[in-house]
MOPAC internal coordinates of N, CA, C and O (Angstrom, degrees):
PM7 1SCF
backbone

  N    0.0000 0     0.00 0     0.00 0    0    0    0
  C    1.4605 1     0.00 0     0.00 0    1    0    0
  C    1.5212 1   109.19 1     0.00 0    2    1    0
  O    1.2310 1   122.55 1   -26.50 1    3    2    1
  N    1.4253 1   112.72 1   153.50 1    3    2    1
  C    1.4180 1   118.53 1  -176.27 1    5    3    2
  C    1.3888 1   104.95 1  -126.73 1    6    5    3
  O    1.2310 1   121.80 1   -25.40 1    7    6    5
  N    1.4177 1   114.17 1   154.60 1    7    6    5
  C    1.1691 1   126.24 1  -145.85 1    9    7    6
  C    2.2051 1    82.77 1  -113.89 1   10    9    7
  O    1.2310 1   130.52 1   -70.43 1   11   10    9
  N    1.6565 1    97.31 1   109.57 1   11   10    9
  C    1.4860 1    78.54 1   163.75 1   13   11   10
  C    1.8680 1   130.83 1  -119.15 1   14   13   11
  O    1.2310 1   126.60 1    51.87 1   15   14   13
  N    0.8484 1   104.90 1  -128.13 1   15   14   13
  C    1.2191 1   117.82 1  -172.26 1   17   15   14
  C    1.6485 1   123.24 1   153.73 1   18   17   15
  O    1.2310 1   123.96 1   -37.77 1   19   18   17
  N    1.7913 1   110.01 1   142.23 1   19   18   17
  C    1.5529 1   128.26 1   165.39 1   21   19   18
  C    1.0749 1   128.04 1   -79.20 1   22   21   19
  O    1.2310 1   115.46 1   -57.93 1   23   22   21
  N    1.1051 1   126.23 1   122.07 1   23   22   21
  C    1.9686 1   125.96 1   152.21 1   25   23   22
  C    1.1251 1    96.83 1   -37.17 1   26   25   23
  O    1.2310 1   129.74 1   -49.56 1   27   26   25
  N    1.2182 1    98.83 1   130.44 1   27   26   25
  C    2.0873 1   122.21 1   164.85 1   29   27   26
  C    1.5783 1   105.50 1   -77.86 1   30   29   27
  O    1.2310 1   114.56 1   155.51 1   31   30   29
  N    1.4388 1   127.92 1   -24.49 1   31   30   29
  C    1.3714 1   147.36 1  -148.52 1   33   31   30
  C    1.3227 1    95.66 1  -121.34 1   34   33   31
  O    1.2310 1   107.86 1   -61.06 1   35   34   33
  N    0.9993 1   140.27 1   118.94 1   35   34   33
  C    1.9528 1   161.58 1  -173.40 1   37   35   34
  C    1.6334 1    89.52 1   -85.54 1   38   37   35
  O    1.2310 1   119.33 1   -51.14 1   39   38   37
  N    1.4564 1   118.89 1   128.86 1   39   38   37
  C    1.3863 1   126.17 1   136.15 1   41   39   38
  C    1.1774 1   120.88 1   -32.49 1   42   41   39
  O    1.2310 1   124.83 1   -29.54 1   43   42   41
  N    1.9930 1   108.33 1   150.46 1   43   42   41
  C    1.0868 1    86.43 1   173.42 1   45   43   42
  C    1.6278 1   149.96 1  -106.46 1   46   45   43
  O    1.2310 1   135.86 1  -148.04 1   47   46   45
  N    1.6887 1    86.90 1    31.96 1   47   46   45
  C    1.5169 1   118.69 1   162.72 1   49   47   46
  C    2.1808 1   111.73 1   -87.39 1   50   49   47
  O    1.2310 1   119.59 1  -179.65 1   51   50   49
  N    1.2675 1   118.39 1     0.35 1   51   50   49
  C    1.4434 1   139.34 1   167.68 1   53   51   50
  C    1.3305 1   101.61 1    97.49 1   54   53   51
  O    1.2310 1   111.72 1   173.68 1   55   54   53
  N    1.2020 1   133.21 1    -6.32 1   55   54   53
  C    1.7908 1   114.37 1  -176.13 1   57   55   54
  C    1.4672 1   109.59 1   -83.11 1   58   57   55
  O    1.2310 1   124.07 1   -19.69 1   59   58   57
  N    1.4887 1   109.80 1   160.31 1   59   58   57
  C    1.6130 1   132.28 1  -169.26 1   61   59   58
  C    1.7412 1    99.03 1   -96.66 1   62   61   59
  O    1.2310 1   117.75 1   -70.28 1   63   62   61
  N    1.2045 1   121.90 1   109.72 1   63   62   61
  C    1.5451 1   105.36 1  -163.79 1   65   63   62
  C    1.8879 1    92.51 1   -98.08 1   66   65   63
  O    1.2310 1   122.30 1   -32.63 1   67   66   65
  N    1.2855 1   113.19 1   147.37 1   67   66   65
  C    1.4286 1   115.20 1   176.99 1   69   67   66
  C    1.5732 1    86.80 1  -112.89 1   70   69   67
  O    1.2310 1   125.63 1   -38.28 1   71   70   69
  N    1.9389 1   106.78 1   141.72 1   71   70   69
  C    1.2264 1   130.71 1   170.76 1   73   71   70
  C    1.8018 1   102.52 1  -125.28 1   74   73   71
  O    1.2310 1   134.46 1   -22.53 1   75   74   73
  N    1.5736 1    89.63 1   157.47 1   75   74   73
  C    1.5891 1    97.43 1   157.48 1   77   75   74
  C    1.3697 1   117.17 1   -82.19 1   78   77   75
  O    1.2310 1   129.33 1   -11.44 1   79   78   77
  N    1.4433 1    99.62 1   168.56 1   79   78   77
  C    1.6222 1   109.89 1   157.36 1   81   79   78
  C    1.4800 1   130.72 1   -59.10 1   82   81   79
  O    1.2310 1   115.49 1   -71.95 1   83   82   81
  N    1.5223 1   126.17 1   108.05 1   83   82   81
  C    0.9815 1   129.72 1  -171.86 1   85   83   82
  C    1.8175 1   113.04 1    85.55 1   86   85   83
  O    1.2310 1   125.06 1  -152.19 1   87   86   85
  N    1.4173 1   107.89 1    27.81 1   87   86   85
  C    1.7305 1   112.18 1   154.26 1   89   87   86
  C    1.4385 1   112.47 1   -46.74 1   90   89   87
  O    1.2310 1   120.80 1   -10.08 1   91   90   89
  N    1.3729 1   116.08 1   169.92 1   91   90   89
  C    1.4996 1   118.76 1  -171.33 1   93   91   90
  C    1.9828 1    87.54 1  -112.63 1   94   93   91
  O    1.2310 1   116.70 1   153.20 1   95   94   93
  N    1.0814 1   123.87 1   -26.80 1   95   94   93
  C    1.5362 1   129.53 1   155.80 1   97   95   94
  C    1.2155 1   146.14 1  -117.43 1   98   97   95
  O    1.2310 1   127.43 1  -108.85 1   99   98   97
  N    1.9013 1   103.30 1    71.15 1   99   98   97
  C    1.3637 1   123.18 1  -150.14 1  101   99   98
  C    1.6972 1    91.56 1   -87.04 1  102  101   99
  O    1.2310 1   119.53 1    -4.17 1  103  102  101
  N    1.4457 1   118.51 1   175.83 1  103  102  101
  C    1.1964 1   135.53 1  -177.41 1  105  103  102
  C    1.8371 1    92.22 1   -78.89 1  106  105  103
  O    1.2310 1   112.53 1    21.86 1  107  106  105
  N    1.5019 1   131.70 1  -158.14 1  107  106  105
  C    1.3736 1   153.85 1   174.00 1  109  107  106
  C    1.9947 1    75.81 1  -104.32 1  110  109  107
  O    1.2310 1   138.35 1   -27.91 1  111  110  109
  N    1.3409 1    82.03 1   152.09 1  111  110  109
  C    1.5197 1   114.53 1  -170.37 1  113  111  110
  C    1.9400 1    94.03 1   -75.20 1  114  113  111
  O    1.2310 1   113.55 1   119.27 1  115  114  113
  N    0.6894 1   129.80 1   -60.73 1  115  114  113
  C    1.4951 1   144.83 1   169.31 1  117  115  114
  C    1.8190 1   104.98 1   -35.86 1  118  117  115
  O    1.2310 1   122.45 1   148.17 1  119  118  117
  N    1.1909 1   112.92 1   -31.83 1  119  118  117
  C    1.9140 1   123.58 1  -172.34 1  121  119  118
  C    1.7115 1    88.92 1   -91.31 1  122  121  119
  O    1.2310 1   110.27 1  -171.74 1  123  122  121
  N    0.7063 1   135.89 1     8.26 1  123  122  121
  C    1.9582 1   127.48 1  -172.05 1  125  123  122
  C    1.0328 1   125.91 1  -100.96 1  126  125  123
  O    1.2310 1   108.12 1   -75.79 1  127  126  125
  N    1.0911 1   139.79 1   104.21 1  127  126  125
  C    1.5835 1   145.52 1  -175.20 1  129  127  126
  C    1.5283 1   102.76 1  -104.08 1  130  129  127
  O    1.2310 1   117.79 1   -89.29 1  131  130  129
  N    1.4567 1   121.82 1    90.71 1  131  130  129
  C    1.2353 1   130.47 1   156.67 1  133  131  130
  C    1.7322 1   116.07 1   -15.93 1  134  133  131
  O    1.2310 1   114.89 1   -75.12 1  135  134  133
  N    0.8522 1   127.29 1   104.88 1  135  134  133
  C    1.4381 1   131.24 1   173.29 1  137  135  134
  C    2.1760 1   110.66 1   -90.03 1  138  137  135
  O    1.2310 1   122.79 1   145.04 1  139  138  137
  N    1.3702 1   112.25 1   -34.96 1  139  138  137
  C    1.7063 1   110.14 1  -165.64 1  141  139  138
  C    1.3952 1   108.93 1   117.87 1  142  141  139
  O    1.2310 1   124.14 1    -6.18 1  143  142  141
  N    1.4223 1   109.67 1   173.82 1  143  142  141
  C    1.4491 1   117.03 1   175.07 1  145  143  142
  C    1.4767 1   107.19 1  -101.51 1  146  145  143
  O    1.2310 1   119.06 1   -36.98 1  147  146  145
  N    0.9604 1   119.41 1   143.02 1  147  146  145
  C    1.9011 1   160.77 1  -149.09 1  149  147  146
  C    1.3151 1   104.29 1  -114.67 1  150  149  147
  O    1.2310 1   110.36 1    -9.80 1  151  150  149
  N    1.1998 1   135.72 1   170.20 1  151  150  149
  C    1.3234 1   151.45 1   169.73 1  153  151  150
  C    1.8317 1    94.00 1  -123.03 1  154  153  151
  O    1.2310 1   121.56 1   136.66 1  155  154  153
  N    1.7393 1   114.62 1   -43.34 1  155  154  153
  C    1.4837 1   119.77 1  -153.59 1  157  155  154
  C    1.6080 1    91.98 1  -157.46 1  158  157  155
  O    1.2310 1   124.11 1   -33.17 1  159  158  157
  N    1.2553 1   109.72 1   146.83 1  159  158  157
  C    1.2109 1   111.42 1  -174.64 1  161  159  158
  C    1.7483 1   116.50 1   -98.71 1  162  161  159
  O    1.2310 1   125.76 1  -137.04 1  163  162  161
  N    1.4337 1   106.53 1    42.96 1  163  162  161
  C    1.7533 1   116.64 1   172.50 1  165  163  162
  C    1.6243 1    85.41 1  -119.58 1  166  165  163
  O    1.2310 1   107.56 1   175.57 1  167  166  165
  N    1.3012 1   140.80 1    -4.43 1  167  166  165
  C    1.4314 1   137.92 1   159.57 1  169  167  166
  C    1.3756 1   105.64 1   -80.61 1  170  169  167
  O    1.2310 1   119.09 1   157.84 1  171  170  169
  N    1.2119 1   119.34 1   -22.16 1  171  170  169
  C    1.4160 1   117.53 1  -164.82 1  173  171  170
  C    1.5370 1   102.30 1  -105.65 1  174  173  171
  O    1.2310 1   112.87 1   161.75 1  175  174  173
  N    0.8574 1   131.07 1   -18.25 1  175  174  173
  C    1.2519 1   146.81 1  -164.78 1  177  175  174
  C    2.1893 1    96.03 1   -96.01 1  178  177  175
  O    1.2310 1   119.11 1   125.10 1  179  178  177
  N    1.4166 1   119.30 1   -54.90 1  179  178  177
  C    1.1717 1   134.46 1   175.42 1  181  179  178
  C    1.7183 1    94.92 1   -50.25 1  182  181  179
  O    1.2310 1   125.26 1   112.68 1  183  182  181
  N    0.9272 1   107.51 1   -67.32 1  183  182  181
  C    1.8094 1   112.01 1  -176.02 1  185  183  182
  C    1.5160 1   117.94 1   -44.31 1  186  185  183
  O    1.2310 1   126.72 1   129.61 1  187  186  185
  N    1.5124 1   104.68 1   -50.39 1  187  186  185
  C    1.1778 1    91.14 1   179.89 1  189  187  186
  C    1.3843 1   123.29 1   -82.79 1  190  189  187
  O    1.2310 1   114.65 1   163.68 1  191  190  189
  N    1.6615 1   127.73 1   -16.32 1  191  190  189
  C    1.4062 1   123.97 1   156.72 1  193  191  190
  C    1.6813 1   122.46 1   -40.83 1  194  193  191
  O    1.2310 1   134.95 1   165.36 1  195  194  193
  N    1.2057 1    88.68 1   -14.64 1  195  194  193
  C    1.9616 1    94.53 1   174.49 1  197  195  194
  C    1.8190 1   115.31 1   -76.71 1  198  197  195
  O    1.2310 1   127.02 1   172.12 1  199  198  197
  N    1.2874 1   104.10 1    -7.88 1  199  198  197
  C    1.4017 1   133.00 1   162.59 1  201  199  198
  C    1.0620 1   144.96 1   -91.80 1  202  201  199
  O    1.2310 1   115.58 1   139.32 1  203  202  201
  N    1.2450 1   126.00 1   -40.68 1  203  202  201
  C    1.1140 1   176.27 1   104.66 1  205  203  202
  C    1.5959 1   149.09 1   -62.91 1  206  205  203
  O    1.2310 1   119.55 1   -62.48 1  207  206  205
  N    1.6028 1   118.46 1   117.52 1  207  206  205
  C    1.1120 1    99.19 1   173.18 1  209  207  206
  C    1.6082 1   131.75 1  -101.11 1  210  209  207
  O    1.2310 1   119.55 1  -157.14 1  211  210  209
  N    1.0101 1   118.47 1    22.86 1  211  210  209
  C    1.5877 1   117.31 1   174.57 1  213  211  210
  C    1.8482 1   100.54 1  -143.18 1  214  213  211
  O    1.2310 1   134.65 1   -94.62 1  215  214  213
  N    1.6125 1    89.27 1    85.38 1  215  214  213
  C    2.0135 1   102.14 1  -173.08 1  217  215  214
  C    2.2080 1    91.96 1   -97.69 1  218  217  215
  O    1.2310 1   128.67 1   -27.22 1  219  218  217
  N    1.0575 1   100.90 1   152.78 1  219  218  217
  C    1.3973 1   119.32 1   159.69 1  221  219  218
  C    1.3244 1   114.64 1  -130.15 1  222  221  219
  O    1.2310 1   119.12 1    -8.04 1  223  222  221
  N    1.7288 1   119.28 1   171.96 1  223  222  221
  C    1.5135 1   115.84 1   162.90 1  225  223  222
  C    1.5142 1    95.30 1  -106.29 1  226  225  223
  O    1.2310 1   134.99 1    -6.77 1  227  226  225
  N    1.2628 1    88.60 1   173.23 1  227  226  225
  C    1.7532 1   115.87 1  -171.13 1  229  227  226
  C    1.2819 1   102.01 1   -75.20 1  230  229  227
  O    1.2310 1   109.91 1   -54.79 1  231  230  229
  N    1.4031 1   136.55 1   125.21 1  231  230  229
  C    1.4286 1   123.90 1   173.58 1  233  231  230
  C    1.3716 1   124.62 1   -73.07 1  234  233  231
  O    1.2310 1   132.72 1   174.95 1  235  234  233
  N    1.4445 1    93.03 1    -5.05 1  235  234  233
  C    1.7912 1    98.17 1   176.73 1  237  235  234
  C    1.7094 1   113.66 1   -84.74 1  238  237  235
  O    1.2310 1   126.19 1   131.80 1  239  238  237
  N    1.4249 1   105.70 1   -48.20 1  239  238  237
  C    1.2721 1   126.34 1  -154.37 1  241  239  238
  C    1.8124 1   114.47 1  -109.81 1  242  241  239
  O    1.2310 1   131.55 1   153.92 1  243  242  241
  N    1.6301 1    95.30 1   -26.08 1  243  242  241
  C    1.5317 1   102.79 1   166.75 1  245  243  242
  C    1.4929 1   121.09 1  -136.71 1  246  245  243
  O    1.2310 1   123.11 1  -131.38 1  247  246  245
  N    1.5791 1   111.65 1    48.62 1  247  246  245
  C    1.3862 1   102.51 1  -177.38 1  249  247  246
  C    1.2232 1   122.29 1   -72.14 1  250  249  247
  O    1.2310 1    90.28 1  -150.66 1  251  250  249
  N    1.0397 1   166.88 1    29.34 1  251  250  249
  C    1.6169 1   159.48 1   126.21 1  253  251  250
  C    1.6239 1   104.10 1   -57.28 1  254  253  251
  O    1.2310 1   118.30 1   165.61 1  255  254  253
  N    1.6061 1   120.84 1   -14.39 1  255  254  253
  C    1.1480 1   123.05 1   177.17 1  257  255  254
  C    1.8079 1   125.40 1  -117.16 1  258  257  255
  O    1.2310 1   137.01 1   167.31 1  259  258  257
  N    1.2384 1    84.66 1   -12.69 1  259  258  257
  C    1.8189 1   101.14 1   153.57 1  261  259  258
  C    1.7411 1   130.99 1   -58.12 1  262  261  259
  O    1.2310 1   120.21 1   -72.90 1  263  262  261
  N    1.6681 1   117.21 1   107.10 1  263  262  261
  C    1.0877 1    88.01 1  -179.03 1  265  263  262
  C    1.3623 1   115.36 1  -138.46 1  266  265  263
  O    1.2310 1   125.36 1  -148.95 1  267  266  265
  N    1.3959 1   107.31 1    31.05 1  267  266  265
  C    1.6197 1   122.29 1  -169.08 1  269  267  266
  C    1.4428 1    88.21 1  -111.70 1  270  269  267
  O    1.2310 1   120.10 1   180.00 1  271  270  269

């Protein structure tokens, strides 16, 4: 399981991108809203829509959940 987390800070196309722990293009430590540990990042992605409504994955760190 992976430990993820949301950008607090919207792209600037508006989506909230959720990364794992230890992405190679993480947000500033201060932009991170702890989301939990994941098995897959469409759980992680579900969680953080409870926050947000326009979430993406990271294309670095969660592409199967990237879709912009």
């Amino acid at each position: 399981m992976a430990h993820y987390y949301v950008n607090t800070n919207a792209q600037p196309t508006g989506e909230h991108e959720v990364h794992t722990e230890g992405c190679s293009h993480p947000p500033l430590p201060n932009h991170r809203r702890p989301l939990g540990y994941f098995t897959d990042c469409k759980d992680a992605v579900r969680e953080a829509k409870k926050h947000y409504a326009n979430v993406d994955g990271c294309a670095y760190c969660c592409p199967s959940c990237h879709t912009r």
